[in-house]
PAVOBA-45864 format. One line per field, with one value per residue (C-alpha): residue number from 0; residue in three letters; x, z, y negated. Coordinates in steps of 0.2 Angstrom, whole numbers. Each point is the difference from the previous one (the first is absolute). Layout:
// residues N
num	c(NUM / ...);
residuo	c(Ala / ...);
x	c(X / ...);
z	c(Z / ...);
y	c(Y / ...);
//
This chain:
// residues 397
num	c(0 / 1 / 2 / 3 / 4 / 5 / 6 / 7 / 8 / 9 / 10 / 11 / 12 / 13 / 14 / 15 / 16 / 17 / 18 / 19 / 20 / 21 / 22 / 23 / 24 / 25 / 26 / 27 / 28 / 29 / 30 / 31 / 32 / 33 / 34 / 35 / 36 / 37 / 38 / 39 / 40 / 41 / 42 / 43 / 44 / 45 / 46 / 47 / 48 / 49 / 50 / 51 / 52 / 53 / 54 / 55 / 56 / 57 / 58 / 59 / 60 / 61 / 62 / 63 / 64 / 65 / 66 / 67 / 68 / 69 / 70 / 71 / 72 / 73 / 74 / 75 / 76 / 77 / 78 / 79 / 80 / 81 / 82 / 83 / 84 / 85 / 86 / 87 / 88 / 89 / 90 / 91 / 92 / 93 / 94 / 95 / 96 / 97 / 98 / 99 / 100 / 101 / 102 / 103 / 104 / 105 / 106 / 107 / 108 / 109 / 110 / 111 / 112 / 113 / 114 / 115 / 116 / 117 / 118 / 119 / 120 / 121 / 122 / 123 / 124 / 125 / 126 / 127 / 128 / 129 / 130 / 131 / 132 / 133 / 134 / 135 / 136 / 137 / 138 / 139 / 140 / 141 / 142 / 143 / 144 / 145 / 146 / 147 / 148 / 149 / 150 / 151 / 152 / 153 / 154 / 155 / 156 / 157 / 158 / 159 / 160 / 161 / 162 / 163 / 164 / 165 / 166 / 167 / 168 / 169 / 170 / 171 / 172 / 173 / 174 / 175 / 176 / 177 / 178 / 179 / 180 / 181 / 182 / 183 / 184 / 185 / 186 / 187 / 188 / 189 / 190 / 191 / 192 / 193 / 194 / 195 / 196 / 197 / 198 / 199 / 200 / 201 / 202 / 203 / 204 / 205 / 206 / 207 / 208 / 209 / 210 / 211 / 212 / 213 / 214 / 215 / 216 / 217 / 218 / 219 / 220 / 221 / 222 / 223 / 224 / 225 / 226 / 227 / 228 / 229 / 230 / 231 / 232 / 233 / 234 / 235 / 236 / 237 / 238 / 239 / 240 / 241 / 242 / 243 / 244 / 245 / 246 / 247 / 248 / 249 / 250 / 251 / 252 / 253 / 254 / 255 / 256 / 257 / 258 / 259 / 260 / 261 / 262 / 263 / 264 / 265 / 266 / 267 / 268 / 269 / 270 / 271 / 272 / 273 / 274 / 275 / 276 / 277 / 278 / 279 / 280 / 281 / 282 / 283 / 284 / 285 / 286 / 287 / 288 / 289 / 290 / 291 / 292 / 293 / 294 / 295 / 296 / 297 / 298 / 299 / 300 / 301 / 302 / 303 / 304 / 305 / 306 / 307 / 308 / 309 / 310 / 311 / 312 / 313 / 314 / 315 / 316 / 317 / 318 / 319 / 320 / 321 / 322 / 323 / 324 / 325 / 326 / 327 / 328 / 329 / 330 / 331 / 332 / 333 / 334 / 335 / 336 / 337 / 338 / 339 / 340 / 341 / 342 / 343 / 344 / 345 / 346 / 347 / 348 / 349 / 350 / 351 / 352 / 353 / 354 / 355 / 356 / 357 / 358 / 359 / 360 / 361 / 362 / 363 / 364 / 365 / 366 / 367 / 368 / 369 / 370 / 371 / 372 / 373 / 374 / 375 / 376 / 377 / 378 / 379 / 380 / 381 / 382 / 383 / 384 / 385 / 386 / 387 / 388 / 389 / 390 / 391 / 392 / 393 / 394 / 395 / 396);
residuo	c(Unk / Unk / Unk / Unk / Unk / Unk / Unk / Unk / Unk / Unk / Unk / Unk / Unk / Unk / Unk / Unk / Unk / Unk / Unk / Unk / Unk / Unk / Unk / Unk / Unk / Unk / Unk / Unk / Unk / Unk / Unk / Unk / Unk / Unk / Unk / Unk / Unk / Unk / Unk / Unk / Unk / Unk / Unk / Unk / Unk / Unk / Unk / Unk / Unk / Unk / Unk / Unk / Unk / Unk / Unk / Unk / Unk / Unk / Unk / Unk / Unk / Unk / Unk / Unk / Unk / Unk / Unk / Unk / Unk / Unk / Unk / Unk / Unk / Unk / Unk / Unk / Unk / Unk / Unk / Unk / Unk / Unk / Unk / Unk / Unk / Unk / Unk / Unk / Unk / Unk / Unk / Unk / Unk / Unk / Unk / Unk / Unk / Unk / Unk / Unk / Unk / Unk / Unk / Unk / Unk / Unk / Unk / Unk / Unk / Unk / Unk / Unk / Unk / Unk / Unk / Unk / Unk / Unk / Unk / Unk / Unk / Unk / Unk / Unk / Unk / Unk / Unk / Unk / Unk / Unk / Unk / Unk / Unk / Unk / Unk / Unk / Unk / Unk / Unk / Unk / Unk / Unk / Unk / Unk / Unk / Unk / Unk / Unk / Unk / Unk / Unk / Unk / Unk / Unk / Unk / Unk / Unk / Unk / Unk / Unk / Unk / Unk / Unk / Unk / Unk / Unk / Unk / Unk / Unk / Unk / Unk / Unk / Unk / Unk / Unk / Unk / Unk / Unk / Unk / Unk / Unk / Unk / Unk / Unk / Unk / Unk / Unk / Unk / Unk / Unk / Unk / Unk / Unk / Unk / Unk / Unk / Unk / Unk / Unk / Unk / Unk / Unk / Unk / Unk / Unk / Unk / Unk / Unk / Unk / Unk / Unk / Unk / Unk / Unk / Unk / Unk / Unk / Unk / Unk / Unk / Unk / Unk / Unk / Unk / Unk / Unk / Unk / Unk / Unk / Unk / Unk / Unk / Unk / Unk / Unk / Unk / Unk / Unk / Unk / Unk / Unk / Unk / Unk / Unk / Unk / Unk / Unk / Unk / Unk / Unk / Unk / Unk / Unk / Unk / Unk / Unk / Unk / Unk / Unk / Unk / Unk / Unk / Unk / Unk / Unk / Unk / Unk / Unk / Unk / Unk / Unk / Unk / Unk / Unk / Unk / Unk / Unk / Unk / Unk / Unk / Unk / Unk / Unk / Unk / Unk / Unk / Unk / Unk / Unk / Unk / Unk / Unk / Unk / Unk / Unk / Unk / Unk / Unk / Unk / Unk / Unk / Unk / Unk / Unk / Unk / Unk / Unk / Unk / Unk / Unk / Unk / Unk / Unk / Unk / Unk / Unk / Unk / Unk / Unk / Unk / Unk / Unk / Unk / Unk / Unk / Unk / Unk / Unk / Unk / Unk / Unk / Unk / Unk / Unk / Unk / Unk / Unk / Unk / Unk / Unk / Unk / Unk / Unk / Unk / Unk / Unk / Unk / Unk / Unk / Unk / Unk / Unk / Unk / Unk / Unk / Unk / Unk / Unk / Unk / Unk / Unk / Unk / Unk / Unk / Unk / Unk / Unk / Unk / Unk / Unk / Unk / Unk / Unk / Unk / Unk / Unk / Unk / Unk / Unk / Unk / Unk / Unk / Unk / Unk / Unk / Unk / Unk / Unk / Unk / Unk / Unk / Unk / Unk / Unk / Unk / Unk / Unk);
x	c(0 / 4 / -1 / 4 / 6 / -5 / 10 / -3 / 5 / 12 / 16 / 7 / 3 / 13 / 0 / 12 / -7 / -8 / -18 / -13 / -10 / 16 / 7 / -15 / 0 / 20 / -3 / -13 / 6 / 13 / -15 / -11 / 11 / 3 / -16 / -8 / 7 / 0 / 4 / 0 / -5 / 8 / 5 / 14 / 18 / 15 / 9 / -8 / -6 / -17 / -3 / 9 / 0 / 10 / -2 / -14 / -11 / -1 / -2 / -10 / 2 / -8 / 4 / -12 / -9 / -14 / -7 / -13 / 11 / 11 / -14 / -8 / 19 / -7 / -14 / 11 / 10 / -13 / -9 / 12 / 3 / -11 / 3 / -9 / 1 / 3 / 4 / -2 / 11 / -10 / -9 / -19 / -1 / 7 / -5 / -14 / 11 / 10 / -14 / -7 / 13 / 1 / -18 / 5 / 13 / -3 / 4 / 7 / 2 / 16 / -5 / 17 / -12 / -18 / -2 / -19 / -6 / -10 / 16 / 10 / -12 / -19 / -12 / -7 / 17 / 2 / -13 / 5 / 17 / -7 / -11 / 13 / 12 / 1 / 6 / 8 / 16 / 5 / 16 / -10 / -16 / -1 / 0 / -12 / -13 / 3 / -5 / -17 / -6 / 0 / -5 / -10 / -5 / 15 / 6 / 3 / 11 / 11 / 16 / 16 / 16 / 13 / 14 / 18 / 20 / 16 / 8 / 12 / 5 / -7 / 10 / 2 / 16 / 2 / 4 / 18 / 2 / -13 / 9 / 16 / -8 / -8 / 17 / 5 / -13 / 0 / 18 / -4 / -12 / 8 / -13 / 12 / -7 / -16 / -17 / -8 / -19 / -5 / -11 / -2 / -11 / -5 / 3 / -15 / -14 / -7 / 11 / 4 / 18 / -1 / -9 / 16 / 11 / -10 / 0 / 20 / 3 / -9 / 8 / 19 / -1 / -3 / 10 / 12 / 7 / -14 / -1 / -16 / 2 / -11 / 3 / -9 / -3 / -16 / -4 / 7 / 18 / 6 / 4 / -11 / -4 / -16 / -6 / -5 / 16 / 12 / -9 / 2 / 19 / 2 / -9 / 14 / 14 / -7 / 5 / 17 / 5 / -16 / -7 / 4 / -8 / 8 / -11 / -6 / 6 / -1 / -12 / 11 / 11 / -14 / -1 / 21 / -8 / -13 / 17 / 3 / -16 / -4 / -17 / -12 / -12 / -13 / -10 / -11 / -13 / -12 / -11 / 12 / -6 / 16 / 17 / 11 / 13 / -8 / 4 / 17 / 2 / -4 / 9 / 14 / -3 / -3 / -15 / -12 / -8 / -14 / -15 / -20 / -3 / -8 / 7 / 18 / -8 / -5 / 17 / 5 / -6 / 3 / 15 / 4 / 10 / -3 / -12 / -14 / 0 / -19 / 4 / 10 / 1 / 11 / 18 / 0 / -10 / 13 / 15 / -8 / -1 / 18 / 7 / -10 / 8 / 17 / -1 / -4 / 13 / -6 / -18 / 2 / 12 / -15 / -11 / 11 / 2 / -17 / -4 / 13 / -11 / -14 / 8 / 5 / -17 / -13 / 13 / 7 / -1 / -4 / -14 / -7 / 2 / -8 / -15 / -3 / 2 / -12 / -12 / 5 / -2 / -19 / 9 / -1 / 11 / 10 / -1 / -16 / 10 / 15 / -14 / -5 / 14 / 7 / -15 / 2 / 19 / -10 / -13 / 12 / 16);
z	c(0 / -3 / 18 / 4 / 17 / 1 / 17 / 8 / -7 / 15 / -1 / -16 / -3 / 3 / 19 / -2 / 12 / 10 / 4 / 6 / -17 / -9 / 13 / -4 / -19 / 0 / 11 / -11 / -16 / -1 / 0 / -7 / -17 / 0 / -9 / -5 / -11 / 14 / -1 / 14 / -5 / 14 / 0 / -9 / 10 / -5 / 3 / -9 / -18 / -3 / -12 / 4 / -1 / 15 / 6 / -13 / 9 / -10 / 7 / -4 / 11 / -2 / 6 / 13 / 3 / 8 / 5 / -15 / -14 / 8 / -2 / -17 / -6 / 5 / -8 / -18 / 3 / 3 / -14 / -12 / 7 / 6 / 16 / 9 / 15 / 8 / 18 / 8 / 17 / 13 / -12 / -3 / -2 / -19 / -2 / -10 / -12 / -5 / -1 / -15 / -10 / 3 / -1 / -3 / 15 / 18 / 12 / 19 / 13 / 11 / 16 / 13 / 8 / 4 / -18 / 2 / 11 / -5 / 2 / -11 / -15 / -3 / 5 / -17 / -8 / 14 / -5 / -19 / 3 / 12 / -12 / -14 / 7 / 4 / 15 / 16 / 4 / 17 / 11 / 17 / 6 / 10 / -20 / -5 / 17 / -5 / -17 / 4 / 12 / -11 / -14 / 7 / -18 / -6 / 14 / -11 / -10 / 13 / 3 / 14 / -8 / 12 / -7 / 2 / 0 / -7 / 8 / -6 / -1 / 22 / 10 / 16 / 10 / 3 / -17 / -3 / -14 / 9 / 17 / -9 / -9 / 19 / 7 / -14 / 1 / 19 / -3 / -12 / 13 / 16 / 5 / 8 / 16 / 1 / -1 / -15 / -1 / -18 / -9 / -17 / -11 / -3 / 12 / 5 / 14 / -6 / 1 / 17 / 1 / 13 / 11 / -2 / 5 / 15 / 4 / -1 / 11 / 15 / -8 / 1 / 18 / 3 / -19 / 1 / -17 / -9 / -16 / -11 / -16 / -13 / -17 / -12 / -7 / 0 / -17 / -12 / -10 / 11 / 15 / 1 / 17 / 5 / 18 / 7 / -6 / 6 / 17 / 2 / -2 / 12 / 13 / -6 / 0 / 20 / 2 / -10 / -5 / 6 / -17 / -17 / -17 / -15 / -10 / -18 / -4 / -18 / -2 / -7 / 18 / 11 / 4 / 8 / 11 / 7 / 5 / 14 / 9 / 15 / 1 / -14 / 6 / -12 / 10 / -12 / 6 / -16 / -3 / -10 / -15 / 6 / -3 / -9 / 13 / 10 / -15 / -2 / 19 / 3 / -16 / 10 / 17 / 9 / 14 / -3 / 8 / -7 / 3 / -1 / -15 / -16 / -7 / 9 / 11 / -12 / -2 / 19 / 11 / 18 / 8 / -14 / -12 / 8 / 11 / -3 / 9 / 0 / 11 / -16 / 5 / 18 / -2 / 17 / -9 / -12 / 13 / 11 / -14 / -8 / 19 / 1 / -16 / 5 / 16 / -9 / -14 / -2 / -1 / -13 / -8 / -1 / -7 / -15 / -3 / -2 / -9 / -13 / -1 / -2 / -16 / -6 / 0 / -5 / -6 / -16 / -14 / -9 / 10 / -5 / -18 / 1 / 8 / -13 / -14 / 9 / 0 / -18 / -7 / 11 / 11 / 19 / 7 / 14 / 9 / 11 / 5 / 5 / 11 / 8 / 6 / 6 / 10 / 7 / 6 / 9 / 7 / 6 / 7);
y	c(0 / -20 / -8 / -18 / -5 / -20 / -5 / -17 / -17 / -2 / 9 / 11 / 18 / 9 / -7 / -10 / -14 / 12 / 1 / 13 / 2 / 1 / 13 / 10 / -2 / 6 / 14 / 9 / -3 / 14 / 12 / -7 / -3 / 20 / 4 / -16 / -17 / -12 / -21 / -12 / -17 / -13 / -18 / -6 / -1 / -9 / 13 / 14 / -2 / -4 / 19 / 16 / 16 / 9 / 17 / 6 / -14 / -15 / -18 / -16 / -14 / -17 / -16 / -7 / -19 / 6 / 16 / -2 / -2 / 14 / 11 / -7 / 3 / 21 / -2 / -7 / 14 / 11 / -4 / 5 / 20 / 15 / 6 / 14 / -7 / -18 / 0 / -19 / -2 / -11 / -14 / 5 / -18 / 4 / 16 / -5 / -12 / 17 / 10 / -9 / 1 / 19 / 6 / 18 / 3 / 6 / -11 / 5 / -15 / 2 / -9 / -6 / -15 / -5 / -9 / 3 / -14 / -15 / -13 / 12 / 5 / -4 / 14 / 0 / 4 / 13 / 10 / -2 / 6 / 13 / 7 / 2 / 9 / 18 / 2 / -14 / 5 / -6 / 1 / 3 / 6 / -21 / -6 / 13 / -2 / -20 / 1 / 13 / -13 / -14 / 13 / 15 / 6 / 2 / 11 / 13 / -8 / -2 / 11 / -3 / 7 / -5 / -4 / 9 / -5 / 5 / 16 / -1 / -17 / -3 / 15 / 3 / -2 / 17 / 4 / 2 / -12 / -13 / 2 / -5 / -15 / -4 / -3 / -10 / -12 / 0 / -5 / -13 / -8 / 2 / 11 / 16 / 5 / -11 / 5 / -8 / -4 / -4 / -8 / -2 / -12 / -19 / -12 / -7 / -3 / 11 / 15 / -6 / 1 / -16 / 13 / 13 / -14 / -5 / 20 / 2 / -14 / 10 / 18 / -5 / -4 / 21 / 5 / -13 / 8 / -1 / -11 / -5 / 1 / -10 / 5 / -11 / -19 / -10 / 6 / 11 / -4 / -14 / -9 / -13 / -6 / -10 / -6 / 18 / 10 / -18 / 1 / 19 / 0 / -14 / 12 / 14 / -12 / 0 / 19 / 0 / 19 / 6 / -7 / 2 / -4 / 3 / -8 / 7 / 16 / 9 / 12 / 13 / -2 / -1 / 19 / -2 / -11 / 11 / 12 / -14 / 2 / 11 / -8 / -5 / -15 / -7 / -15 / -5 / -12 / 0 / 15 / 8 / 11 / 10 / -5 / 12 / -4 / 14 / 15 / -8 / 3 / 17 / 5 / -6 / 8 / -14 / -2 / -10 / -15 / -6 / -12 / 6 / -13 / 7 / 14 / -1 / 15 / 13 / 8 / -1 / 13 / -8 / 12 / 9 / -10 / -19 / -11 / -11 / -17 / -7 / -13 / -9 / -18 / 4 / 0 / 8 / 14 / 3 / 1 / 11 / 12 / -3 / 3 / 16 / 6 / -6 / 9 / 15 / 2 / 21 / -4 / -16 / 14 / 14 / -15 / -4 / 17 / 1 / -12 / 6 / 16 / -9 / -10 / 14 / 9 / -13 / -17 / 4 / -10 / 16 / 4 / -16 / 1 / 18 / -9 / -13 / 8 / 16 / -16 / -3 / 18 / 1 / 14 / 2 / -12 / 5 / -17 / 8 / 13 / -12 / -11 / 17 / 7 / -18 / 0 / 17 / -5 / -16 / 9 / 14 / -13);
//
């Protein structure tokens, strides 16, 4: 089959800038080109050519104004081919532009946010996009549960995949070749004998890292060797600062070494840094759809710390490969737990070992790609089965 990947207007593929959608996109791609002619329309990079064809997937990129010529620009291109299938990632806002210039290909939606309230599209347009497509992919059951409350006749339309992580690429530091590229980069850091808590993602309010800093200020006075560890920028491929991530590292510059932030990091280098961590924290404040971050960290064994906001807690099962703060807004509420790991080096041990289990079993990017394109091919997906059996592990931690 022809199937066309339409990403976002934001960031390019490959993932070169980074991104969640774009993560996604790269992840699946090796599978999905096995069997079927795949291309990827994108926005336009400087550094990548705006037509390509690399690895048996070809690429279209356009340049980007506004969000509506980015997607009339899909629509042109659209026009001009036959494709099977069209898959749009996170706008139904411009489904409907696409759509009519491809009246005889099946649509699947690829939902990574809650795109379907008033302030984000009209409910007229939703239930236009919603009854062209075949199917709502979505990368949590919160996004799904979100969309059939504002939608309920379309509930079965509605799918979670969840989505999945390199295993390659995110290994844990038990592995030989990990554990040497570990010492390395604890080496390159000044990181030898301190516990590490990391946290990786954007820097703002609303991932919380203020709250982390708050919390290893009262940690280091029990784990004088602990260090946080914030690995990311205010928005992807630079440094930038604004008010929020300026106020944030005066409050770091407070607590010296017990701080670091190394600012933007590469997405193809991001998996070394997860080798530095001996706790994960994700302190999202937002209701989450449910930050990759989390696959990323149980690929590489590390315990999990987590907060109860949107679909963050679908992958964690409380004891078993991390912990489930609900009372998010307390800094207090994140050192008590980071002191409880820290006191208990075996347990937070048996938590990332878990959790690499857990990757391993239901986190692959292949086990993704098997799923869309069983919801492609009209065969039984998997994705139920995966929901089940993570529900089973809950219910029997």
């Amino acid at each position: 089959m022809k199937i066309l990947l339409v990403c976002t207007e934001k960031l390019p593929v490959p993932c070169i800038r980074g991104g969640a959608i774009q993560t996604y996109i790269d992840g699946i791609l090796p599978y999905l080109k096995r069997e079927h002619e795949i291309t990827v329309f994108s926005v336009a990079d400087p550094d990548l050519p705006d037509r390509e064809i690399r690895d048996n997937i070809r690429y279209e990129r356009a340049p980007r104004e506004t969000s509506e010529e980015y997607y009339q620009a899909v629509a042109n291109f659209v026009g001009g081919q036959k494709f099977d299938w069209i898959v749009i990632y996170n706008r139904p806002k411009y489904l409907s532009i696409v759509a009519k210039a491809a009246p005889e290909s099946r649509f699947l939606l690829s939902m990574h946010n809650e795109m379907f309230h008033d302030k984000k599209i009209d409910p007229q347009e939703a239930i236009i996009c919603l009854e062209r497509v075949e199917k709502v992919v979505t990368v949590s059951k919160f996004i799904a549960d979100g969309i059939a409350k504002l939608f309920p006749e379309y509930k079965h339309k509605l799918q979670p995949v969840y989505a999945g992580v390199d295993l390659k690429r995110f290994q844990p530091k038990w592995i030989e070749a990990a554990e040497e590229k570990r010492k390395e980069m604890l080496a390159v850091h000044g990181l030898e004998d301190k516990q590490v808590i990391l946290c990786v993602g954007r820097l703002t309010d609303k991932k919380g890292p203020h709250l982390l800093i708050s919390a290893i200020a009262k940690v280091i006075k029990k784990h004088p060797s602990a260090v946080l560890l914030l690995v990311g920028s205010k928005w992807y491929g630079h440094n930038k600062e604004n008010d929020y991530v300026r106020e944030i590292k005066a409050e770091a510059e407070k607590l010296g070494p017990a701080v670091q932030m190394t600012g933007f990091i590469p997405p193809s280098e991001v998996a070394d840094y997860f080798l530095l961590g001996d706790i994960f924290v994700c302190a999202s404040q937002w209701e989450e759809p449910l930050a990759r971050v989390h696959y990323e960290a149980m690929a590489s064994g590390l315990c999990t710390i987590t907060t109860a906001r949107g679909g963050n807690p679908e992958v964690i099962i409380p004891g078993k490969n991390g912990i489930v703060i609900t009372d998010y807004e307390n800094s207090d509420a994140f050192a008590t737990q980071i002191d409880y790991l820290l006191s208990r080096p075996k347990e937070s041990e048996e938590m990332g070992r878990t959790g690499r289990e857990l990757a391993e079993l239901y986190y692959s990017w292949s086990r993704v790609a098997w799923d869309i394109l069983s919801i492609i091919n009209d065969s039984k997906s998997t994705t139920l089965d995966t929901l089940g059996l993570i529900e089973q592990n809950k219910e029997a931690g």
